[in-house]
Residue, then its C-alpha position, 0 to 999 in steps of 0.5 A: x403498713x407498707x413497706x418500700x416493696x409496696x410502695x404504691x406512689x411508684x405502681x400508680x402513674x395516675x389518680x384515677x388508678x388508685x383503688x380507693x377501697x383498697x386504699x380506705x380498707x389499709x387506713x382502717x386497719x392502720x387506725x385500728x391498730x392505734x386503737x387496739x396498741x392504746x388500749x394495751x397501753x403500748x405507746x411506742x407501738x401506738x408512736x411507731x403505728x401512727x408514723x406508719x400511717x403518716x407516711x402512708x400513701x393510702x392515708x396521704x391520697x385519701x386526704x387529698x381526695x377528701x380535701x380537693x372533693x369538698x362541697x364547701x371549698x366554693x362556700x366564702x369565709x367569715x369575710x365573704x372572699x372566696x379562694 
């Protein structure tokens, strides 16, 4: 959960600053509290949980470096043009 004191898109000026640990362990815990508010059956906390990780920075540059690191973004698809 950050909050705007801890915003960090405005502390990191560039990719390579980004503590990618720190940034998996945040988006861990988030998802862990999903699971625990489900299984406790609180939905809006489950509602408010996966909003927070949405909007997280964490989250958002972790699938950016998940998507832009993918080994299979030179592979053709099913109509043999590559992008």
């Amino acid at each position: 959960m950050e909050s705007p004191s801890t915003n960090r898109t405005a502390l990191v000026q560039n990719w390579h600053e980004i503590d990618w640990r720190l940034a998996n362990d945040k988006v861990l815990k988030l998802q862990q509290l999903i699971l625990e508010a489900f299984r406790m059956e609180k939905m809006s906390e489950v509602k408010r949980l996966q909003n927070d990780l949405t909007r997280s920075f964490s989250a958002r540059a972790l699938a950016v470096r998940r998507v832009t690191s993918n080994a299979g973004k030179n592979t053709p698809g099913p109509d043999d043009v590559l992008w």
